[in-house]
C-alpha positions in Angstrom: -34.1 -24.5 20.9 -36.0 -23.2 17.7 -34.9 -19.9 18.7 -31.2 -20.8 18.1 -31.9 -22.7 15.3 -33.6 -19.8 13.1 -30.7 -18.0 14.6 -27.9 -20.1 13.4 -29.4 -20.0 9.9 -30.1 -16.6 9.9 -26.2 -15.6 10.9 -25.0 -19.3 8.6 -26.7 -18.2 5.5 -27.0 -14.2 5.8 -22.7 -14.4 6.8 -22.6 -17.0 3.4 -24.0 -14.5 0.9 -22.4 -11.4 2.0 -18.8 -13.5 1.3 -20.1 -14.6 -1.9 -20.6 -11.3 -2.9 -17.7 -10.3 -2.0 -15.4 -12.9 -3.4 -17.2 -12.2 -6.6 -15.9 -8.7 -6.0 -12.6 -9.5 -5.6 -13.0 -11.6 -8.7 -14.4 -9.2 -10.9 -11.5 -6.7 -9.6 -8.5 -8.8 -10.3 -9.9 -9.5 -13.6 -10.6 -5.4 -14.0 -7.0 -5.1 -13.2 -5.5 -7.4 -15.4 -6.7 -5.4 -19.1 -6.0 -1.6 -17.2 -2.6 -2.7 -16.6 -2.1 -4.3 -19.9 -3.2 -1.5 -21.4 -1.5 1.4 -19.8 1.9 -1.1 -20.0 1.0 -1.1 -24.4 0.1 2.8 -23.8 3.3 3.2 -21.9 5.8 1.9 -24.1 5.7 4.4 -26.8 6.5 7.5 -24.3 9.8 9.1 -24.6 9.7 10.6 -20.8 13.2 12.2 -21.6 11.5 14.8 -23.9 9.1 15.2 -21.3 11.3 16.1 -19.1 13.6 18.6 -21.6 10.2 20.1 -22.7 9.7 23.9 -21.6 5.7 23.2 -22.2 5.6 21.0 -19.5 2.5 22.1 -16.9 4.1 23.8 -13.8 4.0 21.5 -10.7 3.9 22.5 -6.9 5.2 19.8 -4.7 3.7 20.1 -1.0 5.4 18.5 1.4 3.7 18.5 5.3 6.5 17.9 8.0 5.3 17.2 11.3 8.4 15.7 13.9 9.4 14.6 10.7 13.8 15.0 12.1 14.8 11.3 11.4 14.0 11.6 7.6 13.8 15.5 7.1 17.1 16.5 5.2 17.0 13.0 3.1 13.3 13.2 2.2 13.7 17.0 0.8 16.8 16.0 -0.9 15.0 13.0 -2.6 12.7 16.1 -3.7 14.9 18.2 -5.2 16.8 15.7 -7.1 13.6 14.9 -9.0 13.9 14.9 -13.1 11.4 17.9 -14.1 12.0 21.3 -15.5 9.1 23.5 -14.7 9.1 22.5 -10.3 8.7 24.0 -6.6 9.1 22.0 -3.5 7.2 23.6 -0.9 7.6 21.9 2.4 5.5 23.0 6.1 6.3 22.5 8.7 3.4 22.3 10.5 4.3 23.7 14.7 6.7 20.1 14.3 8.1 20.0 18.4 11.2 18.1 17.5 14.5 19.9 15.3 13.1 19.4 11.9 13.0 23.3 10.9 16.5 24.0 12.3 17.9 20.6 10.7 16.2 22.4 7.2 17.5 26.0 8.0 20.9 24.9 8.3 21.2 21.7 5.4 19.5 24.4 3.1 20.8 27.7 4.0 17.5 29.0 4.4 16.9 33.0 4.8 13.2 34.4 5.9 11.6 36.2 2.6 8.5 38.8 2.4 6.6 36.4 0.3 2.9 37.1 -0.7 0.2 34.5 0.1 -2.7 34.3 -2.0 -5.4 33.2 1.2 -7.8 31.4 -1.1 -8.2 28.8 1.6 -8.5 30.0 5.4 -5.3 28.5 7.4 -3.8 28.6 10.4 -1.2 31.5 10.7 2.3 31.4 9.3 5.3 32.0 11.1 7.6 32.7 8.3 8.0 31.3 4.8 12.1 30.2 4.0 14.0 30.2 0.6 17.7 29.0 0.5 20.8 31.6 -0.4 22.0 29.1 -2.2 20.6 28.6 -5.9 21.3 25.2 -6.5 18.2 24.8 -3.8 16.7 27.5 -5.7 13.0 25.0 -6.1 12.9 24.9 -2.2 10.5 26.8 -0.2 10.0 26.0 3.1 7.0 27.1 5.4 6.6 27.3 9.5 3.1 27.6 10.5 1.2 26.9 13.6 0.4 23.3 14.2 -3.5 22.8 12.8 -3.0 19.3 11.0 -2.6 17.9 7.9 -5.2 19.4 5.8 -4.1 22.8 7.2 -1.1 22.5 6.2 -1.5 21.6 2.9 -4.5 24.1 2.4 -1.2 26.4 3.4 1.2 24.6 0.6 -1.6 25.3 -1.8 -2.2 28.8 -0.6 2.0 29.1 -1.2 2.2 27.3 -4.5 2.4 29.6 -8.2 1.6 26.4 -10.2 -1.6 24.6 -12.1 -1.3 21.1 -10.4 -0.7 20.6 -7.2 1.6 17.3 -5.8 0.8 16.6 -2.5 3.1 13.8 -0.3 4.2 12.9 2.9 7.3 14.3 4.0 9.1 11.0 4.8 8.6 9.5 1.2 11.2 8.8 -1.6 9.8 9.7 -4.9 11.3 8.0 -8.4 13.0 10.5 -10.1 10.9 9.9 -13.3 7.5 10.2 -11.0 6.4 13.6 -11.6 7.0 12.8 -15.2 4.6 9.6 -15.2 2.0 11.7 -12.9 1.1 14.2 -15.2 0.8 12.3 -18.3 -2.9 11.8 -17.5 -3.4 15.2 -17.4 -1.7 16.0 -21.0 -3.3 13.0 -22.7 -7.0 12.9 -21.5 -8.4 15.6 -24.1 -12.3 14.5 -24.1 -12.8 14.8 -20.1 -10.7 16.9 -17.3 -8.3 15.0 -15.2 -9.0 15.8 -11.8 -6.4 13.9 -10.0 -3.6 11.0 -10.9 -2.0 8.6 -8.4 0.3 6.0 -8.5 1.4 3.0 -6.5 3.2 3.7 -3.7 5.7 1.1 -2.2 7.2 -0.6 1.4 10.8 1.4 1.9 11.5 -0.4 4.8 14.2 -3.3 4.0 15.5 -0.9 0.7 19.0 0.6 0.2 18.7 4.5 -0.1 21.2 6.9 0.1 21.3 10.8 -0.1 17.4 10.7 -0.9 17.3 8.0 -3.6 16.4 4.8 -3.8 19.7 2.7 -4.6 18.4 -0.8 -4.4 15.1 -2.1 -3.9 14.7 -4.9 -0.9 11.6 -6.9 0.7 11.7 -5.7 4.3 13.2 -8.5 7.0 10.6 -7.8 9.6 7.0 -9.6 9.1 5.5 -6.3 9.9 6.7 -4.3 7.0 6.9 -7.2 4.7 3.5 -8.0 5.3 2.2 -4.6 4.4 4.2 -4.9 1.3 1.9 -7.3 0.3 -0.9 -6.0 1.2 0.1 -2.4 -0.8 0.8 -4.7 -3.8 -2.7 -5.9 -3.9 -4.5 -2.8 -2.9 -2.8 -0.5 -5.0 -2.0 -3.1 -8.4 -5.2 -5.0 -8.2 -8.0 -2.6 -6.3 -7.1 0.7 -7.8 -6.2 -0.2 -11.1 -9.5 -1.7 -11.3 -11.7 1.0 -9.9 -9.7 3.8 -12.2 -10.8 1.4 -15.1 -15.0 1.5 -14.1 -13.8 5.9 -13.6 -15.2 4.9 -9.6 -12.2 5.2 -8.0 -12.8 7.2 -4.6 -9.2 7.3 -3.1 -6.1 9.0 -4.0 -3.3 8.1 -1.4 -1.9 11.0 0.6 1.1 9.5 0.3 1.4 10.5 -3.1 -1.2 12.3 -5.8 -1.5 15.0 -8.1 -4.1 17.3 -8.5 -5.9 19.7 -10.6 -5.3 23.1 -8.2 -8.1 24.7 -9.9 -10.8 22.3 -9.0 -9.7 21.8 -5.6 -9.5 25.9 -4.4 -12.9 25.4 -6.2 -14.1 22.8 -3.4 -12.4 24.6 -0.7 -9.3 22.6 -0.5 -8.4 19.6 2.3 -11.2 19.8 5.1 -9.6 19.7 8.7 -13.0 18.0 10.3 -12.0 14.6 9.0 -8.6 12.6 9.8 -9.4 11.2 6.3 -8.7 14.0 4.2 -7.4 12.8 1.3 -10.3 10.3 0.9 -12.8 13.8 1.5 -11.3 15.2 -1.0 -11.2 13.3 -3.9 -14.8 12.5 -3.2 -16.0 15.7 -2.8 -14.0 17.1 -6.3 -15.9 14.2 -7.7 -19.3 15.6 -6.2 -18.1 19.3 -7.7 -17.9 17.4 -11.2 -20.9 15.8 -11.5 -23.0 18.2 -9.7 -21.6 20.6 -12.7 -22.3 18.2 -15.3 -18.7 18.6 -16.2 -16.9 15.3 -17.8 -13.7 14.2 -15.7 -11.9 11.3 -14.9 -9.8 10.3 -12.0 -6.9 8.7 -13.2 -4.5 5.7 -11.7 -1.3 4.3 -13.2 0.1 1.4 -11.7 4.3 2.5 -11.7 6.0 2.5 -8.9 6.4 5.8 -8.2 6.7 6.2 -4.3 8.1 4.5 -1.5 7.2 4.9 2.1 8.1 3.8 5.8 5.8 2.0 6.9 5.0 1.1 10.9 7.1 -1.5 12.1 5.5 -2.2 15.4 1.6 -3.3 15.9 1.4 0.2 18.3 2.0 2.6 15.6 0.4 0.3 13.0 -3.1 0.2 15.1 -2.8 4.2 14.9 -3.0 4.5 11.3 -5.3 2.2 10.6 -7.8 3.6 13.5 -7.4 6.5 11.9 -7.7 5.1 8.3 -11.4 3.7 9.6 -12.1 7.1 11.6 -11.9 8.7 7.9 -13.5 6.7 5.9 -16.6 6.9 8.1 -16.5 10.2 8.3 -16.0 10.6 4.1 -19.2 8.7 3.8 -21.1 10.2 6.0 -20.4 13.5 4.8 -21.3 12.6 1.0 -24.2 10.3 2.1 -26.4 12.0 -0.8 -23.9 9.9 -3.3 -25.4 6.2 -1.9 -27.3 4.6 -4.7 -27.6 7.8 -6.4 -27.9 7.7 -9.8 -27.3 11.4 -10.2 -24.1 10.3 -9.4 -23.4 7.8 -12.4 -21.0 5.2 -11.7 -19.8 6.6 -8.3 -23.5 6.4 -6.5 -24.2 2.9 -8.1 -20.7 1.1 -7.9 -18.4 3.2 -6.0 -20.0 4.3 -2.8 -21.8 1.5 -2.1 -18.8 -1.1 -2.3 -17.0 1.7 0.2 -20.1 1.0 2.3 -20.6 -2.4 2.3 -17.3 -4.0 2.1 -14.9 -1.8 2.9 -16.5 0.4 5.9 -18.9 -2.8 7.1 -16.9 -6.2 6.2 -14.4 -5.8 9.5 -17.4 -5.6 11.6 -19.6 -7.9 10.0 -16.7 -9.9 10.6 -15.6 -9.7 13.8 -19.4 -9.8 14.6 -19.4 -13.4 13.1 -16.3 -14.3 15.2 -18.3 -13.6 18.2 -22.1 -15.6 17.3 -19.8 -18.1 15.8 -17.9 -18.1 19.7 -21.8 -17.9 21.1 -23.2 -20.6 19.0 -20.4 -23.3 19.7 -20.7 -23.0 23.4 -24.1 -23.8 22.5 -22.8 -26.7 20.6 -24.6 -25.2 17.6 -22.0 -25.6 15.3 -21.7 -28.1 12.2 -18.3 -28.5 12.2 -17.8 -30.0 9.4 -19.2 -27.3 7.2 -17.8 -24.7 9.2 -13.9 -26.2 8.5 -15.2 -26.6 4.4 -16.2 -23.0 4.7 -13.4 -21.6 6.3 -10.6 -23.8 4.4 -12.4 -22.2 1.1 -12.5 -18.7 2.4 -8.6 -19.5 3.6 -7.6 -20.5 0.0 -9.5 -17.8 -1.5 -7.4 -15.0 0.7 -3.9 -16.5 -0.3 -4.7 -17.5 -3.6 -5.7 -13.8 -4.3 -2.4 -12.5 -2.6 -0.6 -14.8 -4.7 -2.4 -13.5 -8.0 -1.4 -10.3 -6.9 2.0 -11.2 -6.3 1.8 -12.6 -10.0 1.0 -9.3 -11.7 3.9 -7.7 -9.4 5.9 -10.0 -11.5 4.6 -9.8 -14.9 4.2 -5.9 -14.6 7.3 -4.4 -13.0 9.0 -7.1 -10.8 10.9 -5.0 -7.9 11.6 -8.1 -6.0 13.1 -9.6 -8.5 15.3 -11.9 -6.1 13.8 -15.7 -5.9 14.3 -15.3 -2.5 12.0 -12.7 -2.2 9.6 -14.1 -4.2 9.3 -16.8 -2.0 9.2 -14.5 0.8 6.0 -12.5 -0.3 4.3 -15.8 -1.2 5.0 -17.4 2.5 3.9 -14.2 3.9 0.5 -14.4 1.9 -0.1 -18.1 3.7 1.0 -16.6 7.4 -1.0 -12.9 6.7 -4.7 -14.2 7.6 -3.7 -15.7 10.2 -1.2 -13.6 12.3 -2.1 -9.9 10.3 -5.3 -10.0 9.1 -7.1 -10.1 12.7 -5.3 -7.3 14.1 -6.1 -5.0 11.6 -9.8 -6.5 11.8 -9.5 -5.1 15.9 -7.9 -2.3 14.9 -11.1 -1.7 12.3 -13.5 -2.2 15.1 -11.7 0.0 17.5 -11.9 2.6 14.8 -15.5 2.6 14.7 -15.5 2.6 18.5 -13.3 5.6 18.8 -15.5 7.7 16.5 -18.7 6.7 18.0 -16.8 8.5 21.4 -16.0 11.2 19.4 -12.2 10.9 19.0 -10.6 12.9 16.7 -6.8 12.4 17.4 -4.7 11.6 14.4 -2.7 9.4 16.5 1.1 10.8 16.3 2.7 8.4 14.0 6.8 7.7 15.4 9.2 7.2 12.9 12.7 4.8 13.2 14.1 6.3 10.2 15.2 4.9 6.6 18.7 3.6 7.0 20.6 1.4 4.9 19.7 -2.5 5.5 22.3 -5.3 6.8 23.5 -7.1 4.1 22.7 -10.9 3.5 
């Protein structure tokens, strides 16, 4: 049985080391976090975002909206989008060959007429059907777009095509925006005067369980469902913690397409979204980065930790398992198609930090994990196991997980406290104690089976059903 031993201490001691490194990651993160946030909160406090938004100076922004089945939320979303606080704005939403009402429910909320309206075809697109403004000028921002179905990417390749502005907005169609959000976006863009911003995002937020009403958010409210509500969590740390941190070292690779701005210049230069990956937003922000640095041109992408978006997110494991196959699907494909980057050091920080934490523990860790699951299932029916190092080990690795959730729910507090009921409090902290153990493993499978899918070639974006934002029941 030497064979299993070596083996055992092989998979014991190789598994211990890459956890070590990254706890140490996670360490060195939250503690990254903490002096970005305290900094842009100091930073912050001196702004007078009512001048701002009064200013005829301000840069012009494009907002680009792709609608796909989007009819449950359609006529609330763009409303949301119109009622936003800035002076020099277009709201450009495409429709992108949706199958359900959402361009009739649009062309008869908005009073839309068809206009001859000239496209500048920087970026090759599938073919538009008709481009809509309303008769009515108090929608006079809105411009809607039908277009063949050709994804995502085409679509907003199309809004960018559309759009007469410098910096580009681009969101899903189904999320309520602050109404100060543009206002908070482009400040990095005014204030960085040594290097060109390339792109800003912002932390996007759980709608489910909130009050909204005629497109605004009236009252913010930790979702019911453990679904939702654990996905609240998990946003709070990945967005609060992870990308604060990552903006800090200038490394950060991902801009959410839920919500980011962009420098429209920079990406016509790059050829806009690419329609190959089901991870375009992560392609793109990478590949802008590649454009910089292969240009020797100083730029920054930029991360501020408001609130400025708030999303549906999946409320059953079905739809849930979608997006985050699909989430996996792209960020193998990302890599893979900017491989050069990997321990570059042509690349600066972005081949020596970035990439390879992308790589190693964001791209490998669900697979080196559910690969441990399974020697670990091999190796006790071998009765291999020292059990009571194994328990030590997973106890630590158990407290580690919810201790971090819980420093993250900390610097929710101490930052901008949205839940700002006891209650909830209590809520999210429960949630981070049940989350490794009923959430963490599914999204682990759903990982794996992401990797499985592309290896058979899959390129579906898996259609993504919504229930609709509605008003929750009172308690």
């Amino acid at each position: 049985m030497i064979w299993l031993r070596l083996l055992y201490d092989l998979v014991t001691y190789g598994l211990l080391c890459y956890s070590l490194f990254l706890l140490t990651g996670y360490i060195c993160i939250g503690i990254f976090s903490i002096g970005e946030i305290n900094k842009y909160l100091q930073k912050n406090s001196f702004t007078n975002y009512r001048m701002l938004a009064s200013s005829n100076d301000i840069p012009g922004i494009s907002i680009l909206a792709p609608a796909y089945n989007e009819g449950a939320n359609i006529i609330e979303n763009v409303r949301s989008l119109l009622s936003i606080h800035y002076n020099n704005l277009e709201v450009i939403i495409i429709n992108d060959g949706s199958k359900d009402d959402s361009i009739d429910k649009l062309m008869v909320a908005y009073d839309l007429e068809k206009l001859d309206y000239f496209v500048n075809q920087k970026i090759d697109t599938k073919k538009i059907r008709g481009i809509y403004k309303s008769k009515n000028s108090i929608y006079r921002k809105l411009i809607v777009v039908d277009k063949e179905n050709g994804g995502k990417a085409d679509a907003l390749n199309v809004g960018i095509n559309v759009s007469k502005n410098e910096y580009v907005v681009c969101i899903d169609v189904d999320c309520i925006i602050e109404q100060d959000a543009l206002l908070k976006l482009i400040k990095p863009f005014l204030e960085n005067t040594r290097e060109r911003v390339i792109a800003t995002g912002g932390v996007v937020r759980i709608a489910n369980g909130c009050e909204i009403a005629n497109g605004r958010l009236i009252k913010v409210g930790l979702p019911h469902d453990f679904l939702p509500r654990v996905q609240t969590l998990e946003y709070i740390r990945a967005f609060l913690l992870g990308r604060m941190a990552w903006s800090r070292l200038n490394a950060l690779m991902l801009i959410s397409g839920a919500f980011g701005a962009f420098d429209k210049e920079i990406v016509i230069e790059c050829g806009g979204y690419n329609h190959k990956t089901v991870g375009e937003d992560m392609e793109l922000v990478v590949r802008m980065r590649r454009y910089m640095e292969e240009h020797d041109l100083p730029y920054k992408v930029a991360f501020i930790p408001d609130p400025l978006c708030w999303t549906e997110a999946p409320a059953s494991y079905k739809i849930l398992g979608r997006q985050r196959n699909r989430w996996t699907r792209g960020t193998i494909e990302t890599l893979k198609f900017h491989k050069v980057i990997f321990l570059n050091t042509t690349y600066g920080v972005l081949g020596v930090l970035g990439y390879p934490y992308w790589f190693f523990f964001e791209l490998l860790a669900p697979l080196v994990e559910f690969t441990g699951i399974i020697i670990f299932v091999f190796l006790a029916l071998f009765g291999a196991i020292n059990w009571p190092y194994f328990l030590a080990l997973l106890v630590c690795v158990y407290t580690f997980g919810v201790l971090y959730s819980i420093f993250a729910i900390l610097m929710e507090v101490l930052s901008y406290n949205q839940y700002r009921r006891g209650k909830d409090i209590l809520n999210l902290m429960l949630t981070a104690f049940l989350e490794p153990i009923f959430f963490h493993p599914f999204v682990v499978w759903a990982a794996v089976k992401g990797n499985i899918d592309y290896l058979q070639k899959k390129s579906s974006w898996g259609e993504m059903t919504r229930t609709g934002l509605s008003q929750p029941k009172k308690t």
